[in-house]
Every structure is written in structure tokens, then in C-alpha cells.
N, C-alpha and C positions, 0 to 999 in steps of 0.2 A: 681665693678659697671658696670652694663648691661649698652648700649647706649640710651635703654629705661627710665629705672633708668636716665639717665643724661641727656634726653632730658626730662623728666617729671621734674626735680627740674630745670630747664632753663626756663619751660612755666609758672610754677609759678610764678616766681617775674615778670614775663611778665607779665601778667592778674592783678599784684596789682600796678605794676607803669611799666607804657606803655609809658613811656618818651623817644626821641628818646637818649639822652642822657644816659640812662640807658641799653638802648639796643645794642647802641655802643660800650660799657663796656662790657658788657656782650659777644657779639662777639670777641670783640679783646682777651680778658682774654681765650674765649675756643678755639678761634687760633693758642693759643700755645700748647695746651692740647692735641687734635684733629689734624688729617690731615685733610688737607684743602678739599676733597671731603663731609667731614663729617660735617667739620665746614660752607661748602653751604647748605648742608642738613637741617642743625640747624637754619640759618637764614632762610629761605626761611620756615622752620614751625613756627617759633619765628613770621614770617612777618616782619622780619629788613630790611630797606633797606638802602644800603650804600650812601653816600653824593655823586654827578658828580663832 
């Protein structure tokens, strides 16, 4: 899987539930997957933004 590939199946379940709860999920789970330069790359296209 390309990073394109896996930023493309990340934006989808984004655009059908845009819940920040869902997206929080979503980051933390590719956290582990990704380094963490990649995994800011993804939120910041995702539009997550983390809790202060």
C-alpha cells in the first residue's frame, strides 16, 4: 500500500462520518502504523484537530 493508497482510504470514512470522535480513532490507530511526520501529514489533510 502506497501512502496515497492509505491516505485515500483515511479521507473516506472522513467525508461519511466527520465526527470528532471518529477522527480521533482514526489518528490514534495510524499513529502506530506511521511515523509521526506522516501521521501530522494525515491529520492536517484528514482536518483533525487534536483536544488543548
Amino acid at each position: 500500500m502506497t501512502e496515497l493508497d492509505a491516505l485515500r482510504q483515511l479521507m473516506r470514512p472522513t467525508a461519511e462520518s466527520d465526527t470528532p470522535v471518529d477522527r480521533e480513532r482514526m489518528s490514534e490507530s495510524w499513529g502506530k502504523e506511521f511515523p509521526s511526520d506522516f501521521r501530522h501529514f494525515v491529520e492536517v489533510g484528514a482536518g483533525t484537530r487534536r483536544p488543548s
